[in-house]
N, C-alpha and C positions, 0 to 999 in steps of 0.2 A: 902455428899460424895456419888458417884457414884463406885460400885465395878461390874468389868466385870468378871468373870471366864468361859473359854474355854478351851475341852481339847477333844483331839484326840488320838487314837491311831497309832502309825504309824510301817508298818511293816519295820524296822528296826535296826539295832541296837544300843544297848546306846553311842557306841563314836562313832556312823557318829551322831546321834542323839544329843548329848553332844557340839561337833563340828562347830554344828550352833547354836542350841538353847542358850548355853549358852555363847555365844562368842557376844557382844551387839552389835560389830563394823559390824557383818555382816546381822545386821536387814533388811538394804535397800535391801538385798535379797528377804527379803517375806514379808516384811510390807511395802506396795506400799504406804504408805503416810509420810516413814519416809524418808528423804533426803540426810542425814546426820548421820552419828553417831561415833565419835570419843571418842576414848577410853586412861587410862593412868594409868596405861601401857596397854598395846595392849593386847588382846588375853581374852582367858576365863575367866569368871570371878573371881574376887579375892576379898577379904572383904577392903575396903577402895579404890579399882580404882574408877578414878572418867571416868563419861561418860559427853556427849555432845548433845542431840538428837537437830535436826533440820528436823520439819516437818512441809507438808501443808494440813491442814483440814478447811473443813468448809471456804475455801478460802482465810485464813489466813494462816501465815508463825508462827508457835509456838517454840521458842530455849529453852530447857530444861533441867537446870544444874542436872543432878543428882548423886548416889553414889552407889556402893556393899557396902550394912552392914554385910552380912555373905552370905557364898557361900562358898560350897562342889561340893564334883564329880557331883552328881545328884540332888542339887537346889541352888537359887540366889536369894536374896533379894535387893531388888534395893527400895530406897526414894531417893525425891529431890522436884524441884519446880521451879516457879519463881515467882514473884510479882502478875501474873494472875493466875497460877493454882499449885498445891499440888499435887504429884503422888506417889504413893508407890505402893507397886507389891510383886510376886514373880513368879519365872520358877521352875516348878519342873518335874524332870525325874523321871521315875519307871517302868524297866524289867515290860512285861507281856509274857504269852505264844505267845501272836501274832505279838510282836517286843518291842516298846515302848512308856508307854503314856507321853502325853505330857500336862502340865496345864499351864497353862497361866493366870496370877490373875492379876490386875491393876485396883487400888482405883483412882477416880480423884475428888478432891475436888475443883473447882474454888473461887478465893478471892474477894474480893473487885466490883470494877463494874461489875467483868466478872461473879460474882453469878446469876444471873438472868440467864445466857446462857446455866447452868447446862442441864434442864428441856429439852432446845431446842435441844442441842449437844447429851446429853445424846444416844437414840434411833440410831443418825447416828454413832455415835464412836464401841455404839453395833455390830451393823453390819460392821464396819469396822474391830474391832479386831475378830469375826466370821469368817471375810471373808480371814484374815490374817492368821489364823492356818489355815484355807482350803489351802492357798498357800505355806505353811510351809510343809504339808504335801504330796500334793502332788510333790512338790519341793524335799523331799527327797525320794521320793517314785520313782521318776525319776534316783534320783542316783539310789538308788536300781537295777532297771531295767537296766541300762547302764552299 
């Protein structure tokens, strides 16, 4: 298993903050590799909606059933998978004096054939979820300013 953790401080506040981060359907906003993301029922998170991710990495197209286990105001726990890879996670919100931080945790375990590809994918997904709260943040940092 491969765990990423990212987190940013972002100047603004917990529900424009809350708003996106924890709303799964609006990932394709600042996760440039996710394509898709349908949600049921729609909107914030909630403990048993289930999600739909469709992304492309590493030049492949990855569909990825997964689920809310628990989720409050200010974090989400999210598991799922499919036959090639294992993900679990969480988002978590928390007031600071300079707006709010934002973490972002995702385990990814790969199964079966796709085990070898850890080692190789690992480094690039690094820096792609890196590169993703950079856009999260300044994404809301825009609203901010507007």
């Amino acid at each position: 298993m491969t765990r990423f953790v990212e987190t940013r401080v972002i100047p603004t506040d917990l529900a424009a903050t809350r708003a996106l981060v924890l709303d799964w359907t609006r990932d394709p906003e600042w996760r440039t590799a996710v394509t898709s993301m349908t949600g049921d029922p729609l909107g914030p998170a909630t403990p048993g909606q289930r999600l739909l991710e469709t992304m492309r990495f590493a030049g492949a197209t990855f569909t990825t059933p997964t689920h809310i286990v628990d989720a409050d105001e200010t974090s989400a726990l999210f598991e799922g998978g499919s036959a090639m890879v294992r993900v679990s996670g969480r988002r978590l919100l928390q007031r600071t004096t300079d707006g709010t931080r934002v973490t972002a945790e995702v385990d990814i375990h790969f199964r079966g054939l796709a085990t070898p590809l850890t080692w190789l994918l690992a480094p690039a997904y690094r820096r792609q979820h890196q590169q993703d709260l950079d856009r999260l943040e300044a994404l809301l940092t825009r609203q901010v300013v507007s």
